[in-house]
MARLO-721441 format. One record per residue (C-alpha): residue number from 1; residue in three letters; y, z, x. Coordinates in steps of 0.25 Angstrom, whole numbers, m for minus. Each point is the difference from the previous one (the first is absolute). Layout:
ATOM|NUM|ALA|Y|Z|X .
...
END
This chain:
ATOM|1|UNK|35|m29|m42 .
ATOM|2|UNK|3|11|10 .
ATOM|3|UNK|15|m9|5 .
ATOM|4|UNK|5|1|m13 .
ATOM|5|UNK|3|14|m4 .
ATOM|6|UNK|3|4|13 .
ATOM|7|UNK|14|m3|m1 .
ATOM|8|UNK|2|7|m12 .
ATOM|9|UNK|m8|13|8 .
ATOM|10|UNK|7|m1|9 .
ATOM|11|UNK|14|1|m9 .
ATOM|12|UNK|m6|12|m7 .
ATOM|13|UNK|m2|8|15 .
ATOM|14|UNK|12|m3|2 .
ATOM|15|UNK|6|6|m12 .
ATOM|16|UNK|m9|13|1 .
ATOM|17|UNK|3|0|13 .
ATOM|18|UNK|m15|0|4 .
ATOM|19|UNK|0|m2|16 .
ATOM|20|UNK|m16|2|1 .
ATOM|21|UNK|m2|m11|m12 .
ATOM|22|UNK|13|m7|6 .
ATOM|23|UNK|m7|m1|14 .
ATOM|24|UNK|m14|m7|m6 .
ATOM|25|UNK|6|m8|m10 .
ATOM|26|UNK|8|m7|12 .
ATOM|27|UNK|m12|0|8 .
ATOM|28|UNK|m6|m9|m9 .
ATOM|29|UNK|10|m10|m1 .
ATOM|30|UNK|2|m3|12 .
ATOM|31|UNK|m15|m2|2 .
ATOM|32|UNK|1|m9|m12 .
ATOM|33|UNK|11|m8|3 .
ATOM|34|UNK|m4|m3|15 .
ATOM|35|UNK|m15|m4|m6 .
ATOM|36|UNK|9|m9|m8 .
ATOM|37|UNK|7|m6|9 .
ATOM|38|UNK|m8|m1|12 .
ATOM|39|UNK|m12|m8|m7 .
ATOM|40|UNK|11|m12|3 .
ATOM|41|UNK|9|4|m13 .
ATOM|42|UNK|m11|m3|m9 .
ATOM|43|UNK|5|10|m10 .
ATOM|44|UNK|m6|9|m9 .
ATOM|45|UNK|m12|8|3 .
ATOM|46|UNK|m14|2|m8 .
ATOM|47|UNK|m2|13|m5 .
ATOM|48|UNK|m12|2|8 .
ATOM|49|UNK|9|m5|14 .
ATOM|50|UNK|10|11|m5 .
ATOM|51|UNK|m13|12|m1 .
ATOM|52|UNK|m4|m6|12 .
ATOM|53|UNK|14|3|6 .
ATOM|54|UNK|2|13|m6 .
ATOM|55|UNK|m16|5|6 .
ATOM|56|UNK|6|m4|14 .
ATOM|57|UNK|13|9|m2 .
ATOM|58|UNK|m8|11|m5 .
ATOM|59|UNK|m11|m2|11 .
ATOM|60|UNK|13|0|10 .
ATOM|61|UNK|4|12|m4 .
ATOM|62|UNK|m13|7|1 .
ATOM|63|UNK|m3|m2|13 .
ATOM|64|UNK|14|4|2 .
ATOM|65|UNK|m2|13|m6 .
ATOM|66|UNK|m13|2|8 .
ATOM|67|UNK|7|m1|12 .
ATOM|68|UNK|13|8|m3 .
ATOM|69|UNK|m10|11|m6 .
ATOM|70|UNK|m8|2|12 .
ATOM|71|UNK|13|1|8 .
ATOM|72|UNK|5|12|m10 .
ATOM|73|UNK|11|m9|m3 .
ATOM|74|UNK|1|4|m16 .
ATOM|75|UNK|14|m4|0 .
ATOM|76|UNK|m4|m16|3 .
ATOM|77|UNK|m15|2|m9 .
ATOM|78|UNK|9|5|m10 .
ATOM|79|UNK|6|m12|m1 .
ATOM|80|UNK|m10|m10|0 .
ATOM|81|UNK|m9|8|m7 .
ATOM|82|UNK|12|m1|m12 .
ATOM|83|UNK|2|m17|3 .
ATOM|84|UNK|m17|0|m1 .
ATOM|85|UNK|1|8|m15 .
ATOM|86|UNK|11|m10|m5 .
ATOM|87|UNK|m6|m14|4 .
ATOM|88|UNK|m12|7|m5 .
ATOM|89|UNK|3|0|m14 .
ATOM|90|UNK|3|m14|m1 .
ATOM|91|UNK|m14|m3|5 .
ATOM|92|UNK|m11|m2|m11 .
ATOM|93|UNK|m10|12|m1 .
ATOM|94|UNK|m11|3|11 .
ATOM|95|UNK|m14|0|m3 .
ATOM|96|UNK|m9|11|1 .
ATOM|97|UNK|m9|m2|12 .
ATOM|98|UNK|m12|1|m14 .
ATOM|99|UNK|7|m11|m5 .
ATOM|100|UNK|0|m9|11 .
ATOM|101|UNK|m16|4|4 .
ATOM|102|UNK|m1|m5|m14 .
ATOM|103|UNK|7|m14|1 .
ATOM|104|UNK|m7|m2|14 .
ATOM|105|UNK|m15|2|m4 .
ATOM|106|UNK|3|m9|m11 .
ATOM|107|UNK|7|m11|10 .
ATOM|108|UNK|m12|2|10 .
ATOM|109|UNK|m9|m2|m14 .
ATOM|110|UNK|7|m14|m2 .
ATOM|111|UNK|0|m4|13 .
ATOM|112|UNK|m16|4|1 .
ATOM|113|UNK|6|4|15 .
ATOM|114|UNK|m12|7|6 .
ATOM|115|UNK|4|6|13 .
ATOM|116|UNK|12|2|9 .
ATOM|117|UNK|0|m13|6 .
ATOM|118|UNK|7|m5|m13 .
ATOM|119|UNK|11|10|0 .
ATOM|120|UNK|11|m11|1 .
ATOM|121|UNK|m4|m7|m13 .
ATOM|122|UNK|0|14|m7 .
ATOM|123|UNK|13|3|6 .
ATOM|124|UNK|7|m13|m4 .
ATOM|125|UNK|m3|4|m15 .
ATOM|126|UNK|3|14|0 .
ATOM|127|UNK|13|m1|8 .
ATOM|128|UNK|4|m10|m11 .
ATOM|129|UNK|m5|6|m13 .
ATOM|130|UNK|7|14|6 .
ATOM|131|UNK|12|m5|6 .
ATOM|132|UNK|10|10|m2 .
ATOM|133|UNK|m10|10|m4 .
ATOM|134|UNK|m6|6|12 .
ATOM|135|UNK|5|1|13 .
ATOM|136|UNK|m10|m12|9 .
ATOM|137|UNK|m6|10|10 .
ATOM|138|UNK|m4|7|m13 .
ATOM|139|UNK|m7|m10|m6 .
ATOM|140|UNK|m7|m5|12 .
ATOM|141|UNK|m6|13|3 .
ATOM|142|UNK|m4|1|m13 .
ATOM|143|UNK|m9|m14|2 .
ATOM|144|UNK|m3|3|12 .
ATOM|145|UNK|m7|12|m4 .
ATOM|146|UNK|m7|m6|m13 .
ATOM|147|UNK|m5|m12|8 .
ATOM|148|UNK|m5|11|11 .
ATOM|149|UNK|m7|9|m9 .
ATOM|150|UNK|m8|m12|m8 .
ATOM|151|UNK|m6|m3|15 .
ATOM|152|UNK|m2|17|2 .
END
């Protein structure tokens, strides 16, 4: 679980007096703390509601970095970019886009989905056996594709 050593993180920032680590570490408790609390106080989190979390406040700061980048504002993309490399490392590994290819055809293989139209069944399953894994757009641009190109 992601919540429990924050707090101890955030205790040794402190201490090394690591603002950028200090800014993201904070980042993600609040995030966590108002998921848990706004879901009618119903308490702890799942691990995989707490990855979930954390891939929002990365993908948050992407876009803010995007947007800060093409104004030439380094100072603000600094920033974020900095926050985006914290919450990162509490994130599991990515796949490779190989990887994902693999675990896709094998889904479609399962499934027998033959063509596009059955992309939404293929999807369900991918999304759930790689929660946390691959970012969603990713994966389905990857079944999209495989079930395109069975059809090409």
């Amino acid at each position: 679980m992601i919540s429990t050593n924050i707090d101890s993180e955030i205790k040794q920032a402190m201490l090394a007096k690591d603002q950028v680590k200090l800014r993201g570490l904070r980042a993600i408790k609040a995030a966590l703390l108002l998921a848990k609390t706004e879901k009618g106080g119903a308490g702890d989190l799942t691990e995989e509601a707490e990855i979930k979390i954390l891939q929002k406040l990365v993908k948050q700061r992407k876009e803010s970095a995007d947007i800060y980048q093409a104004q030439g504002r380094e100072d603000l993309y600094t920033v974020e970019k900095e926050e985006m490399d914290v919450i990162n490392a509490y994130l599991p590994q990515q796949l490779e886009d190989a990887e994902v290819e693999a675990i896709v055809k094998q889904i479609i293989s399962d499934t027998g989905a033959q063509s596009i139209k059955e992309m939404g069944k293929v999807m369900g399953l991918a999304n759930a056996q790689l929660a946390g894994r691959a970012d969603g757009k990713r994966i389905g641009e990857i079944v999209k594709a495989q079930l395109q190109a069975m059809h090409a």
